[in-house]
C-alpha positions as CSV (number, residue, x, y, z in Angstrom):
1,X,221.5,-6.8,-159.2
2,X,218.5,-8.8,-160.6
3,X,219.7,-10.5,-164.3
4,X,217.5,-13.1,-166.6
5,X,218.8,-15.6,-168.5
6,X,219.4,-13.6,-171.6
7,X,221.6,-11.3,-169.9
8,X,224.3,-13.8,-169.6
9,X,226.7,-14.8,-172.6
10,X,224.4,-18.5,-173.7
11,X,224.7,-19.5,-177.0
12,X,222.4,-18.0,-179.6
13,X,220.1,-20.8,-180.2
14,X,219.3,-20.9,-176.6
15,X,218.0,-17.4,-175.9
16,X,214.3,-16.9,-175.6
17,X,213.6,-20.6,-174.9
18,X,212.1,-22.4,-171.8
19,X,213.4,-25.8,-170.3
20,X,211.4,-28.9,-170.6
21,X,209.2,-29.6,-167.9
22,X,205.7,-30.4,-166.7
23,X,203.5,-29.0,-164.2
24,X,203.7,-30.7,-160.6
25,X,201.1,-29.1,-158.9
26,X,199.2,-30.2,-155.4
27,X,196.0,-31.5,-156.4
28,X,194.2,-34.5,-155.4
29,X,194.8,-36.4,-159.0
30,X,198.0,-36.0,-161.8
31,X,197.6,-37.6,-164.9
32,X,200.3,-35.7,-166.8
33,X,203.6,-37.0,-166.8
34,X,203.2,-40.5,-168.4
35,X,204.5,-42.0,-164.7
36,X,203.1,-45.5,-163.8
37,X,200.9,-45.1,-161.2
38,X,201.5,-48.2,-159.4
39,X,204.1,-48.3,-156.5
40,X,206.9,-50.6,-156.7
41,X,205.7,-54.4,-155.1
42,X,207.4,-54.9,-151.7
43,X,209.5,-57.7,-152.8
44,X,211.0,-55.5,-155.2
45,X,211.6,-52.8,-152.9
46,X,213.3,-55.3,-150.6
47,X,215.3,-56.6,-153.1
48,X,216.6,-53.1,-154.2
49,X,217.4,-51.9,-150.3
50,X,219.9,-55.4,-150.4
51,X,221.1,-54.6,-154.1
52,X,221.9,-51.4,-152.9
53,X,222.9,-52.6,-149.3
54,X,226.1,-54.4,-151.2
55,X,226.7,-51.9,-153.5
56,X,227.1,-48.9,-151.1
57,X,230.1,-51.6,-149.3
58,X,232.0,-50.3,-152.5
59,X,230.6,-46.9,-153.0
60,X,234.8,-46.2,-152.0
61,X,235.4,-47.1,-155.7
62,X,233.7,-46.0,-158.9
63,X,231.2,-48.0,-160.4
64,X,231.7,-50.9,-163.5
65,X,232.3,-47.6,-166.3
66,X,230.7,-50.2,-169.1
67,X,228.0,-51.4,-166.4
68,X,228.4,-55.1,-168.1
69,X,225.9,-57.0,-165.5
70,X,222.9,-54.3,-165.9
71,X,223.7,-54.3,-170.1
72,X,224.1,-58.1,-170.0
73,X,220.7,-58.4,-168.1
74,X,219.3,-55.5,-170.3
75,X,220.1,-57.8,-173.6
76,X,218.6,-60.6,-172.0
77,X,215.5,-58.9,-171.5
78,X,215.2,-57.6,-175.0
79,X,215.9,-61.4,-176.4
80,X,213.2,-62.5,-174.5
81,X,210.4,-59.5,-175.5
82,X,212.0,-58.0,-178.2
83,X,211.5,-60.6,-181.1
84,X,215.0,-60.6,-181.9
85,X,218.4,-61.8,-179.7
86,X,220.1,-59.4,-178.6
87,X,223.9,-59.4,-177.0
88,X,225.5,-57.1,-174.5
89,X,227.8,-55.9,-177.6
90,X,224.4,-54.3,-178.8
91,X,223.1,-52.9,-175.7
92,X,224.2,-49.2,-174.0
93,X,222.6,-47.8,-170.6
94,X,222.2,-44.3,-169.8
95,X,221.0,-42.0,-167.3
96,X,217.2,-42.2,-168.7
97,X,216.7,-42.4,-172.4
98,X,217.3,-39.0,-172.9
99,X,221.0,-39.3,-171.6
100,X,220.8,-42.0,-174.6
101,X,219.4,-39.5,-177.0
102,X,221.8,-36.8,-175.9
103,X,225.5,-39.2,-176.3
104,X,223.8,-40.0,-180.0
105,X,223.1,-36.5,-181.0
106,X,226.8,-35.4,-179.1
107,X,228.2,-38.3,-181.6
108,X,226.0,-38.1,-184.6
109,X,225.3,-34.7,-184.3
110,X,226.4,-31.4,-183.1
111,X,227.5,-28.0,-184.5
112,X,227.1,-28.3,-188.7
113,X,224.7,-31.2,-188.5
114,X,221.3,-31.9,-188.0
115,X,218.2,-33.8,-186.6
116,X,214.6,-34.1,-187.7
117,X,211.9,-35.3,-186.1
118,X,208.1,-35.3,-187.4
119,X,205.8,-33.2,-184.8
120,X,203.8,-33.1,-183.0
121,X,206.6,-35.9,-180.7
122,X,208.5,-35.8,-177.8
123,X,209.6,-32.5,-177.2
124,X,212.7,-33.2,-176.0
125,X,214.3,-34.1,-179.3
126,X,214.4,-31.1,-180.5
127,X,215.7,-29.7,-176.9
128,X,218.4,-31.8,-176.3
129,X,219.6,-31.0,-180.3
130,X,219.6,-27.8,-179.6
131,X,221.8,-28.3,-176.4
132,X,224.4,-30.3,-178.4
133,X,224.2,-27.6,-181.2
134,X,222.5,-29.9,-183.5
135,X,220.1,-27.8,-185.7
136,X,216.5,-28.9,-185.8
137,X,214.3,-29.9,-188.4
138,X,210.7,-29.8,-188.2
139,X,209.2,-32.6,-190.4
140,X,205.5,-33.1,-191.2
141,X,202.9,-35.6,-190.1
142,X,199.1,-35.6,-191.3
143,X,196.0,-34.3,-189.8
144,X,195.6,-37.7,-188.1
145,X,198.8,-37.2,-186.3
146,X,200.2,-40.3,-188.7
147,X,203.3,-39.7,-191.2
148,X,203.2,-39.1,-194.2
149,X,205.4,-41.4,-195.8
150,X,206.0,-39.4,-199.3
151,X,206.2,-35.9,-197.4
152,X,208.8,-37.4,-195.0
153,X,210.6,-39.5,-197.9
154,X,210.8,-35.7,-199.3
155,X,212.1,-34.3,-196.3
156,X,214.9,-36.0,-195.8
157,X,215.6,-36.1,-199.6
158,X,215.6,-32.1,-199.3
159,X,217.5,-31.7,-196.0
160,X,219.7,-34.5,-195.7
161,X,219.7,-34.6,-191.9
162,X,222.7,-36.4,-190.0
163,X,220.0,-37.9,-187.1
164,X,216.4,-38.9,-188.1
165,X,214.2,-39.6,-184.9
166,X,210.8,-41.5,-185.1
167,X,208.9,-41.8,-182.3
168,X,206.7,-45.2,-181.4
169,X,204.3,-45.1,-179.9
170,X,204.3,-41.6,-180.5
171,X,204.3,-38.8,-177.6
172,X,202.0,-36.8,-177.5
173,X,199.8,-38.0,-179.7
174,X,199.8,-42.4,-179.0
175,X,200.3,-43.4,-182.1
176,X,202.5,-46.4,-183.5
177,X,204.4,-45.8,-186.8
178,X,204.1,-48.8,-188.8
179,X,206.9,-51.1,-189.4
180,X,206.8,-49.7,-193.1
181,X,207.0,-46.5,-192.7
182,X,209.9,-46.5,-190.4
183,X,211.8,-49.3,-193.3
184,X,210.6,-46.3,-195.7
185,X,212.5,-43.6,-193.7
186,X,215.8,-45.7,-193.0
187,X,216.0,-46.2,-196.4
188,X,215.6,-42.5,-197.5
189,X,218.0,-41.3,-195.1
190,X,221.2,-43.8,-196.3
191,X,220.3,-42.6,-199.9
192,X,220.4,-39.2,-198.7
193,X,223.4,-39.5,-196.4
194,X,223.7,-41.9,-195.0
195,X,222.4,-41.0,-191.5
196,X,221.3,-42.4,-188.1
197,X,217.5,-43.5,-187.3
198,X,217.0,-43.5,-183.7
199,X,213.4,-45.1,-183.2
200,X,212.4,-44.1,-180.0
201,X,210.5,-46.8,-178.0
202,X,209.7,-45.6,-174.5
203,X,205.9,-46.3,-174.6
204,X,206.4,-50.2,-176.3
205,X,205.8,-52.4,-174.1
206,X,201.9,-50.6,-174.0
207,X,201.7,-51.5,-177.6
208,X,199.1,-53.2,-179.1
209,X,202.0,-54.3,-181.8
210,X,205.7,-55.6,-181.7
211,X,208.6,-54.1,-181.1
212,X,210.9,-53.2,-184.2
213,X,214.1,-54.2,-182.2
214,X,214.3,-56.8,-185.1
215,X,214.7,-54.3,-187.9
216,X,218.3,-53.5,-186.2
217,X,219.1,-56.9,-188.2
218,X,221.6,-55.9,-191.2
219,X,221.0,-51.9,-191.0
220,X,224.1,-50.7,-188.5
221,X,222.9,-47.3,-189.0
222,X,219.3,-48.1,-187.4
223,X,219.2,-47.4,-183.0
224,X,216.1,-48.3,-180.6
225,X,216.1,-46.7,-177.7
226,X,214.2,-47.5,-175.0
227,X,212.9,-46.6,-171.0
228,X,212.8,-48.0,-167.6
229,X,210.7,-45.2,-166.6
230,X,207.4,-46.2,-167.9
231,X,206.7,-49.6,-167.7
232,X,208.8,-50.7,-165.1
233,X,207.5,-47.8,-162.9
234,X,210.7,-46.5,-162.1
235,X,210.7,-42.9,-163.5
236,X,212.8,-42.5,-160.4
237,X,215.5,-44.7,-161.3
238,X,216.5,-42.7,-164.6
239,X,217.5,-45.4,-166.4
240,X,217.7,-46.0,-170.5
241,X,218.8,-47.8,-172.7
242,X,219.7,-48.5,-176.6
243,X,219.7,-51.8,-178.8
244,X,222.0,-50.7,-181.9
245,X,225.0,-52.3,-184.2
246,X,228.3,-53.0,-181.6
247,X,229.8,-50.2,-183.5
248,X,227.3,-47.9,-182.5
249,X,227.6,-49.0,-178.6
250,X,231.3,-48.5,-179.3
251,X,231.1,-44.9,-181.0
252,X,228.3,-43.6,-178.1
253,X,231.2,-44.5,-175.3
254,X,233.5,-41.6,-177.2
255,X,231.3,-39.2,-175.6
256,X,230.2,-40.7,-172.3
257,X,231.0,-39.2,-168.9
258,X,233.4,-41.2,-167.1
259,X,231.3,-43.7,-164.6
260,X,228.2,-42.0,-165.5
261,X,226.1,-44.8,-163.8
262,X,226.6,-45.2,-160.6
263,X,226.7,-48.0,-158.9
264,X,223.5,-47.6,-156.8
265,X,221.6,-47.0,-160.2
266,X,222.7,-49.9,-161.9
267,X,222.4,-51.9,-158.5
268,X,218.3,-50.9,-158.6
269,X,218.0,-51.4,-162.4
270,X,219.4,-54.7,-161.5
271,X,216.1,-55.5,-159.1
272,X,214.3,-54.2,-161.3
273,X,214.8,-56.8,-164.6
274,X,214.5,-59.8,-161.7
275,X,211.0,-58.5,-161.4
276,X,209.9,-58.2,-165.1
277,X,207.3,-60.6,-165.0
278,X,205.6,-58.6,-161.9
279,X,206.1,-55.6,-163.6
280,X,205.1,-56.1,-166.8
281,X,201.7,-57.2,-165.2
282,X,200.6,-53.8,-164.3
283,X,201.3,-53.4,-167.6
284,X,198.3,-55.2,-168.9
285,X,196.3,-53.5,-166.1
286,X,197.4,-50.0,-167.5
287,X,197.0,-51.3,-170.9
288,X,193.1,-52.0,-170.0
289,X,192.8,-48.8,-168.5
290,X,194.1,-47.2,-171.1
291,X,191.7,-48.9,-173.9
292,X,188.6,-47.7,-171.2
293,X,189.7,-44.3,-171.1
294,X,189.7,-44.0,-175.0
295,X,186.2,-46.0,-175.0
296,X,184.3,-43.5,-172.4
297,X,185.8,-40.1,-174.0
298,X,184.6,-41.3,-177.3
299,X,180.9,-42.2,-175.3
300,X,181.0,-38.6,-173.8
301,X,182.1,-36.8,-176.7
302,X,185.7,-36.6,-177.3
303,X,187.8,-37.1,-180.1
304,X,190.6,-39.7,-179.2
305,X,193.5,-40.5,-181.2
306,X,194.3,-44.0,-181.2
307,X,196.8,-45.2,-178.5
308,X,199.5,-47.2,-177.9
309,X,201.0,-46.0,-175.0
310,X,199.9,-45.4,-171.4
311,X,198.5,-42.2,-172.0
312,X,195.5,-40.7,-174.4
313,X,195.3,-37.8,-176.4
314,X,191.7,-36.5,-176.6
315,X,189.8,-32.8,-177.3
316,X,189.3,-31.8,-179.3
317,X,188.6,-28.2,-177.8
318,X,188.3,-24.4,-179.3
319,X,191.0,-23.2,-175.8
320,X,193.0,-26.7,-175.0
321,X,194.7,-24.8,-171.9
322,X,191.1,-23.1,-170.9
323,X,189.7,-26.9,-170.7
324,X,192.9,-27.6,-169.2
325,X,192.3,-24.8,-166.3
326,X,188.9,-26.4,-166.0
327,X,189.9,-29.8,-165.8
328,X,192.7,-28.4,-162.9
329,X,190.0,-26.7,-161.0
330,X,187.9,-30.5,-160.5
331,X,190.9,-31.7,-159.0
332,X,192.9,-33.1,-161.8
333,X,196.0,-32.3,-163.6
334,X,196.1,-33.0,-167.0
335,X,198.7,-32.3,-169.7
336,X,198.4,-29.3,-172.4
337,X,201.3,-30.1,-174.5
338,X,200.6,-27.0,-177.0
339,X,199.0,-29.3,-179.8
340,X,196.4,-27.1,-180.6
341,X,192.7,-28.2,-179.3
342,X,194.1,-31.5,-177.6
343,X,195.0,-32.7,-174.4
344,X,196.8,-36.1,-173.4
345,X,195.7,-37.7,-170.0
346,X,197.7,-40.4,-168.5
347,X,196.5,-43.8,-167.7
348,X,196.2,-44.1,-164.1
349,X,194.9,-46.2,-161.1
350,X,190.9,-47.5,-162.0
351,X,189.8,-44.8,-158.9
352,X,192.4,-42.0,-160.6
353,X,190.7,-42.9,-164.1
354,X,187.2,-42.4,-162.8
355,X,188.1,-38.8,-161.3
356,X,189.2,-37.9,-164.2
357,X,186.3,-38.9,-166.2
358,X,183.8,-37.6,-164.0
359,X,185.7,-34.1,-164.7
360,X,185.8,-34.5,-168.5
361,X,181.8,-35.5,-168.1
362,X,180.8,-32.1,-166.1
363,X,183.3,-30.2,-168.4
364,X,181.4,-31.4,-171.7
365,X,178.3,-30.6,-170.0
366,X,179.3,-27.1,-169.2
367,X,179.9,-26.6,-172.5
368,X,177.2,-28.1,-173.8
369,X,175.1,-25.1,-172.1
């Protein structure tokens, strides 16, 4: 007996709809999942296989629940980048950042509240509200992809939402919300509520700008959540994490798996932060890519919207996924993240960067004919 999805008793809000996920497809070059394209350095991974050699001695016993090492290491790390000191009273850890945004939206939100986020942004916002039974808010951003401060101020006026994401640098699009517009939003949403900001900061440390960790200062209602997955090149590691007031650390454990790190995660993370400076080098390497890619599609005859992150959003095209199809067919994968006419190309190695260029060159040409 063959049954789909909607055939089973899931919630309302879920039917019809299609998990998150990107095409991982076998070709020689993929540029679309925002991954750092550089391996880990062998030190690194020699310093994880003995982090993890002494952990897995204890593997017979569950792992530190409040991982105080990792979150301890995790402040330090903010202190020193962030612009602001940070203690492990202010610091939570999850399983990715989206774990992060999913105990907020499971404490802050949930059935008879809301979220809204201003889109086009990460997708998995409104995903994850759905999944916690949050309802979802579509705010508005300009043509430019920036937001408009008086449309959003109105927004939250008119719905009063219990979460209010902002994304920077913003995904898809590469964007960085300036410091005043997200001050501008915080303080429309305690008029209106008062709710919870969650600035989401997985793309930062790509920024041309600073981090607004230091806005967390006096406003207990304000989160930043962050990523190891991007540039410490360890999307594998799922690992994320959230600078906030202690009270909001405290109120996140209420909904928190028991031991939901284990200790081989928070064992790697661990190697990880002991390698920052390393890491953050291919940063700057990225960073540089990044600023080329923007400066040859604007030679050849794209439209780019500025960037701060390790990807570019470019197009703009009459079919985004029929240029998408074409780019696919050079040997490139791409991402078509449904804004209509643009794509968003991640910042890769210098030879994955020229691949890709050379098949946004023959494609212009094409349809230049």
């Amino acid at each position: 007996m063959s049954i789909a999805i909607d055939d089973l008793p899931v919630r309302e809000e879920l039917r019809g709809k299609s998990p998150y996920g990107a095409p991982q497809l076998d070709v020689p070059v993929r540029l679309n999942t925002n991954e750092n394209p550089y391996p880990l350095p062998e030190p690194l991974v020699e310093r994880i296989a003995e982090r993890v050699r002494e952990a897995a001695r204890g593997l017979n016993r569950y792992p530190d629940r409040d991982a105080v090492e990792l979150r301890t290491k995790l402040a330090e790390y903010l202190t020193r980048t962030g612009g602001h000191p940070v203690g492990v009273e202010n610091v939570w850890a999850a399983n990715g950042s989206n774990e992060v945004i999913q105990q907020l939206l499971q404490t802050f939100g949930g059935p008879g509240r809301t979220a809204i986020g201003f889109e086009p942004s990460y997708s998995m916002h409104s995903l994850i509200a759905r999944g916690t039974g949050t309802g979802w808010i579509s705010g508005p951003r300009r043509d430019d992809f920036g937001i408009d401060i008086e449309a959003a101020v109105r927004a939250i006026a008119e719905h009063r939402p219990d979460v209010v994401f902002v994304t920077t640098p913003n995904n898809p699009t590469g964007n960085t919300v300036p410091r005043e517009t997200v001050l501008a939003l915080y303080e429309a949403a305690q008029a209106a509520k008062p709710s919870m900001v969650v600035v989401d900061e997985a793309y930062v440390e790509f920024s041309h700008g600073d981090s607004l960790l230091p806005l967390i200062e006096g406003r207990p209602h304000l989160v930043i959540s962050r990523t190891m997955s991007k540039a410490f090149g360890a999307a594998g590691l799922r690992l994320g994490y959230l600078a906030a007031h202690p009270a909001v650390v405290d109120a996140v454990q209420l909904v928190r798996l028991p031991y939901h790190l284990s200790a081989v995660t928070q064992a790697t993370a661990l190697a990880a932060l002991e390698h920052t400076d390393t890491l953050l080098g291919y940063v700057e390497q990225l960073k540089a890519e990044r600023d080329r890619l923007v400066a040859e599609l604007r030679a050849i005859g794209y439209e780019v919207t500025e960037s701060d992150a390790n990807f570019v959003q470019f197009g703009r095209f009459p079919d985004a996924h029929e240029a998408w199809r074409k780019i696919l067919e050079r040997g490139v994968l791409v991402r078509d993240n449904g804004v209509p006419g643009w794509l968003r190309v991640t910042a890769g190695t210098p030879e994955e960067n020229d691949a890709f260029l050379d098949a946004v060159r023959e494609l212009k040409k094409e349809q230049s004919r």
